[in-house]
C-alpha positions in Angstrom: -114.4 -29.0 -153.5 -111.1 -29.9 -155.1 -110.1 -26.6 -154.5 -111.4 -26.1 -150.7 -108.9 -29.3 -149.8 -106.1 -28.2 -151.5 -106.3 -25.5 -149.3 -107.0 -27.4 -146.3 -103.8 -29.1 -147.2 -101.7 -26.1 -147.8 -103.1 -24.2 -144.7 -101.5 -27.6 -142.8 -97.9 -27.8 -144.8 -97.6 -24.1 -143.9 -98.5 -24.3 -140.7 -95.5 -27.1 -140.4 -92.4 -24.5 -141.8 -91.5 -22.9 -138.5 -87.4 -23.2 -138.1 -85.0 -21.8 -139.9 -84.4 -24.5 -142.3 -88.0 -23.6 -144.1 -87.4 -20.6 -146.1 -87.0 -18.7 -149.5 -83.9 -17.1 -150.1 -83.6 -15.0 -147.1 -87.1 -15.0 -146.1 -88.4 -17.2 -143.1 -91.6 -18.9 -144.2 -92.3 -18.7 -140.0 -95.0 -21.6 -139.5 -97.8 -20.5 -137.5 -96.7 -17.2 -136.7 -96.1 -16.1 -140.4 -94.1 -13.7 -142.3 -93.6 -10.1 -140.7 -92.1 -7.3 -142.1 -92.8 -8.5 -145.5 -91.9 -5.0 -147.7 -93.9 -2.6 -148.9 -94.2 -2.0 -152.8 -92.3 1.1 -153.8 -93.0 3.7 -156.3 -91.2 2.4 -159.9 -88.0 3.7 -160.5 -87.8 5.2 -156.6 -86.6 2.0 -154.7 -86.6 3.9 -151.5 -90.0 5.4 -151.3 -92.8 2.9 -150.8 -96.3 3.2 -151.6 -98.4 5.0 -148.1 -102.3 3.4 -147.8 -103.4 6.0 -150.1 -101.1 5.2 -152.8 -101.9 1.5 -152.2 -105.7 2.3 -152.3 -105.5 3.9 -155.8 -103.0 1.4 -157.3 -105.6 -1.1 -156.3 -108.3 0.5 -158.1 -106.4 1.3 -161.1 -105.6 -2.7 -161.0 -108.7 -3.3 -160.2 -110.0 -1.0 -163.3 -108.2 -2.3 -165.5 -108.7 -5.9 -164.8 -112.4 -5.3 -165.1 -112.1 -3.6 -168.2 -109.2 -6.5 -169.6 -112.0 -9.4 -169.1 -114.6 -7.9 -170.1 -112.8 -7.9 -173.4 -111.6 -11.4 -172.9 -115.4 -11.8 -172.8 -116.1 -10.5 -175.8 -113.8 -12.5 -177.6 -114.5 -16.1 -179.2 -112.5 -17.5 -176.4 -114.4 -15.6 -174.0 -117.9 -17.0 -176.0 -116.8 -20.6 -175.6 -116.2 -20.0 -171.6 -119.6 -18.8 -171.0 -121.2 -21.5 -173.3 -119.5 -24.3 -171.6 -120.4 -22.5 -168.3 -124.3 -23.1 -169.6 -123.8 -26.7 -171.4 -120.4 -27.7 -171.4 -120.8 -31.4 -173.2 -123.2 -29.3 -176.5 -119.9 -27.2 -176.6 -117.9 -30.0 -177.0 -120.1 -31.6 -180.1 -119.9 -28.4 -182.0 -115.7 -29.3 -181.6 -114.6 -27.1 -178.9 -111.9 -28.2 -176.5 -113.6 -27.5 -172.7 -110.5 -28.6 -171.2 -108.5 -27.1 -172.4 -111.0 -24.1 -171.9 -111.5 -24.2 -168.8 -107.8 -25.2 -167.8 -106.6 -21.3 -169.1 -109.8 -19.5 -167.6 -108.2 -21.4 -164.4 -104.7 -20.1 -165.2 -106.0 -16.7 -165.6 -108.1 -16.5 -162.3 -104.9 -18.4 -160.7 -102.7 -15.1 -162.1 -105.5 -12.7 -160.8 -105.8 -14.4 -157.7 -101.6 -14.4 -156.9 -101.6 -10.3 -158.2 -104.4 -9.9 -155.5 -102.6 -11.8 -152.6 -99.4 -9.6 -153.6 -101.5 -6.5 -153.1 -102.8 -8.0 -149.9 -99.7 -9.6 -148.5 -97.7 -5.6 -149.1 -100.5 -3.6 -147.5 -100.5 -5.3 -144.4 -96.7 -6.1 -144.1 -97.7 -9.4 -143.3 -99.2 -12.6 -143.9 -99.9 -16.2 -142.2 -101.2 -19.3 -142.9 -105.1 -18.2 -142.0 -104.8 -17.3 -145.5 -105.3 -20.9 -146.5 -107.9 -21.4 -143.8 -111.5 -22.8 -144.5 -113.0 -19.3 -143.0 -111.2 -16.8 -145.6 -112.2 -19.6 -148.5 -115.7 -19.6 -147.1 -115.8 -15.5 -147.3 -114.7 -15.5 -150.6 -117.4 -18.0 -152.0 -119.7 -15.3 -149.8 -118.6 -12.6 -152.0 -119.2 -14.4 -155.2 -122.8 -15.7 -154.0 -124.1 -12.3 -152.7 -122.8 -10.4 -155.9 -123.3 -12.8 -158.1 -121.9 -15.2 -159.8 -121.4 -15.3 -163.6 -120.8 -11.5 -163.2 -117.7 -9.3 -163.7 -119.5 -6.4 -161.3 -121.4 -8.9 -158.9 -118.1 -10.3 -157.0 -116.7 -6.7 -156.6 -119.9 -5.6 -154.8 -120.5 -8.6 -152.8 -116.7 -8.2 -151.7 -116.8 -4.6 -150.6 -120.5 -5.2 -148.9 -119.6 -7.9 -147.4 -116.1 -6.9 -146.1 -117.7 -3.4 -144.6 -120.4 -5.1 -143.1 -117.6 -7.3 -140.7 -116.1 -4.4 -140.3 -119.1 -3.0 -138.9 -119.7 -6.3 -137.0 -116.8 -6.3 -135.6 -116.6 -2.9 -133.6 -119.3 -4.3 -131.4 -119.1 -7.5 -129.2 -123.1 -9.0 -129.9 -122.9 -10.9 -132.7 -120.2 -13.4 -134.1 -119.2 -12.0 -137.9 -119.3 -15.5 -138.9 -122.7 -16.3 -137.9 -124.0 -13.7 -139.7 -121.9 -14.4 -142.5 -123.4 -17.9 -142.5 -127.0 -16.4 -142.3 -126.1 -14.1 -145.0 -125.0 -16.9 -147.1 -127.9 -19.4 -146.4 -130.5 -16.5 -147.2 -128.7 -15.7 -150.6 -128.8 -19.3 -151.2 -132.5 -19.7 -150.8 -134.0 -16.5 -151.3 -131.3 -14.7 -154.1 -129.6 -17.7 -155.6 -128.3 -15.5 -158.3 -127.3 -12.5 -155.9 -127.4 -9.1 -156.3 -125.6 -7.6 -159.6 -128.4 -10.2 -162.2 -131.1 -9.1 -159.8 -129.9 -5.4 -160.2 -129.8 -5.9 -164.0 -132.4 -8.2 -165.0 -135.6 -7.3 -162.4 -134.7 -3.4 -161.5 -133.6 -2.0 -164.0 -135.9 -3.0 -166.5 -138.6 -1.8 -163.7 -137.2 0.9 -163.8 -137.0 1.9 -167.3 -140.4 0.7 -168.0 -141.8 3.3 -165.5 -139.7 6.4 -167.0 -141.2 5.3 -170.5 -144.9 4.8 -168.6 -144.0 8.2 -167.3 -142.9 10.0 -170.7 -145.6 8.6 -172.6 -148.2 10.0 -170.0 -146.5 13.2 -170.3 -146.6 12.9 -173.9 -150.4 12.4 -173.9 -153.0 15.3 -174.7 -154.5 17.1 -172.0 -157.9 15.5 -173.2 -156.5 12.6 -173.9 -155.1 12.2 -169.7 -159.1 12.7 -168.8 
């Protein structure tokens, strides 16, 4: 909630800067209407030629690769073993001597970093930005993406962002139904019905399912033909 009005506040400052007098360095911070023309990332060591959608697409998924891949090992780490204990009881990992704080305070630096690298891919794909960034609408649709793929989940985000961002897409190329009010029914329905969201159900529910019925399968195929009557 901290967070949310932070936001609120920054989404208000911002929206104050118009005039010339608000700026960094040479670039207008805009107000209301924003920045245009910010630049486009360029290939390294070719200042002139900047990265086409394509090349932004796959430099995206190699960051986005590699990011996975980085905290997962993060995870694995003792670091990483104190988060997720003080994610389940945070005062028991403080009587066996661990500093949460202090915990938590670099897990929030790190998703602070990953949060500013994504805005910087963001910000250069579109050329542009504004202060709906800080609005209560794109915060909303990011909790969305966390609650529909999962939270406590590497994988579960990154599905619930990509479903969830096709799916306006897809709302919004017709004029029936408001995106957000389907958003908010999405939201409400993970929140009663799939409170853990998709990637845990995936891996706890199906696909144990599903490998129980390939090993009912093989061992029925295993079985004597006098044996199956």
């Amino acid at each position: 909630m901290i967070t949310l009005t932070v936001t609120l506040i920054f989404y208000n400052v911002i929206n104050s800067t118009a005039g010339p007098k608000y700026h960094i360095g040479d670039a207008l911070l805009g107000g209301f209407n924003g920045m245009p023309n910010v630049p486009s990332l360029n290939i390294p060591f070719l200042p002139d030629d900047t990265l086409e959608p394509l090349g932004m697409f796959l430099l995206s998924m190699v960051l986005l690769l590699a990011v996975y891949f980085a905290l997962q090992i993060v995870l694995a780490t003792r670091f990483g073993r104190v988060l997720v204990g003080i994610r389940e009881n945070e005062h028991r990992v403080e009587f066996l001597g661990y500093d949460a704080r202090l915990h938590k305070l670099v897990a929030f630096s790190i998703g602070g970093a990953l949060a500013g690298l994504a805005g910087c891919l963001f910000v250069s794909w579109g050329n542009y930005v504004s202060p709906t960034v800080f609005s209560v609408v794109q915060s909303a649709q990011i909790i969305i993406w966390l609650m529909v793929g999962g939270a406590g989940t590497l994988l579960g985000p990154v599905l619930g962002a990509v479903a969830i961002s096709w799916l306006t897409v897809e709302i919004g190329t017709q004029q029936l139904v408001n995106a957000n009010v389907v958003l908010g029914a999405i939201l409400l329905i993970f929140v009663l019905l799939v409170p853990k969201g998709v990637a845990p159900m995936i891996t706890d529910r199906l696909v144990p399912w599903l490998l129980a019925s390939r090993r009912s399968a093989a061992a029925k195929h295993d079985l004597p033909q006098g044996s199956r009557a």
